[in-house]
C-alpha positions in Angstrom: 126.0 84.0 121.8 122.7 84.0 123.1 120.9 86.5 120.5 122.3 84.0 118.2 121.1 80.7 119.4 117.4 82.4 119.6 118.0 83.5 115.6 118.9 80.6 114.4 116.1 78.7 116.7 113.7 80.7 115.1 114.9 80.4 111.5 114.6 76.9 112.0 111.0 77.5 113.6 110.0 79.6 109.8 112.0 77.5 108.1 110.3 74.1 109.4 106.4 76.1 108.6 105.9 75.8 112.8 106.2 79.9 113.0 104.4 82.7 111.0 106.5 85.5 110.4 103.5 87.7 111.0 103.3 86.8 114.5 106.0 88.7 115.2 104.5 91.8 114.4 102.5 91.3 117.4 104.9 90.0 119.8 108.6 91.6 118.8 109.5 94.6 121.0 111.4 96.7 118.0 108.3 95.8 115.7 105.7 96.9 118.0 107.4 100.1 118.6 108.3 100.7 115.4 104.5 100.3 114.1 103.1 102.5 116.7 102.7 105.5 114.8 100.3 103.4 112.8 96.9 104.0 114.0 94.0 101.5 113.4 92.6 104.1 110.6 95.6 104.5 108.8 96.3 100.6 108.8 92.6 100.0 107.1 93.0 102.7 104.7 96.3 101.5 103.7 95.0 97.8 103.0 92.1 99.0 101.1 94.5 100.9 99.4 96.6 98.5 98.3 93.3 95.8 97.3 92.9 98.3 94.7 96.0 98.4 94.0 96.5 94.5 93.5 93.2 94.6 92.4 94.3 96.8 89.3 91.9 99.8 90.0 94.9 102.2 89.9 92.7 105.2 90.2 90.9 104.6 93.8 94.0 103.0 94.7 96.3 106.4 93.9 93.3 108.4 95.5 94.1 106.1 98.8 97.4 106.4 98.9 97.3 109.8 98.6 95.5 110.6 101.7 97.8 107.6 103.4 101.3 109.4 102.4 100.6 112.2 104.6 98.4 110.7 107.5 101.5 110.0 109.7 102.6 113.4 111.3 105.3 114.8 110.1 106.2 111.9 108.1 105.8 111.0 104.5 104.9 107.3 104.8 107.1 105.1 102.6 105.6 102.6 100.7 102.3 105.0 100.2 104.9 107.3 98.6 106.9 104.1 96.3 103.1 102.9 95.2 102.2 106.4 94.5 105.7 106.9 92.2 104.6 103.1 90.7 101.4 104.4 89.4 102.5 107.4 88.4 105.6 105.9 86.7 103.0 104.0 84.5 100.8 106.7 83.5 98.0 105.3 85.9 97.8 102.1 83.9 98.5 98.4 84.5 101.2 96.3 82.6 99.2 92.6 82.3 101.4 89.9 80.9 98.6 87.7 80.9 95.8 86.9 78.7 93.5 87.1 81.3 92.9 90.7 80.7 90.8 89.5 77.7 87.4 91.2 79.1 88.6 94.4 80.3 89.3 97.0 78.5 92.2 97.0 77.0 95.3 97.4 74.7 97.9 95.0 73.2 101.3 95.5 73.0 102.4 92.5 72.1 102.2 90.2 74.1 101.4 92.8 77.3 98.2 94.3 77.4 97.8 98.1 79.4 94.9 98.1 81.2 93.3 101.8 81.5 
């Protein structure tokens, strides 16, 4: 009962903007332990990583993620491994569905433009 009334006080607490989720990253138990096969190197590499990534520079990114998917021992590390099967999925190249693509290089298939 009491695991409960501390769940829903704190989905009140994100729900009401007073909390940042984020927080608990520092703070949970379960989290921190979970995360601590996550050096500091491996956590800056990682967000580099995926700035290219969002960033559209697909190449640097892959190259990141690459070195990130095996930096945890004996572990392949998850989301380097999904990002890594994204990019390679799409032949290395960015769907846009935007027009704001317009100065890049670029081709147009209607409508969606591949960015290479």
């Amino acid at each position: 009962v009491i695991s409960r009334l501390k769940r829903n006080d704190l989905m009140k607490r994100v729900l009401d903007d007073r909390f940042k989720i984020s927080s608990l990253f520092k703070t949970d138990p379960d989290l921190k332990n979970m995360r601590f096969i996550f050096n500091q190197e491996f956590t800056e590499l990682f967000a580099q990583g995926m700035k290219h990534y969002l960033d559209g520079d697909w190449t640097i990114a892959k190259q990141i993620f690459e070195k990130t998917l095996h930096m945890i021992p004996g572990e392949k590390d998850g989301p380097s491994n999904t990002l890594l099967g994204v990019i390679e999925e799409n032949n290395g190249c960015l769907l846009y569905t935007s027009d704001a693509a317009d100065d890049l290089l670029c081709v147009d298939l209607g409508g969606r433009r591949i960015i290479k």
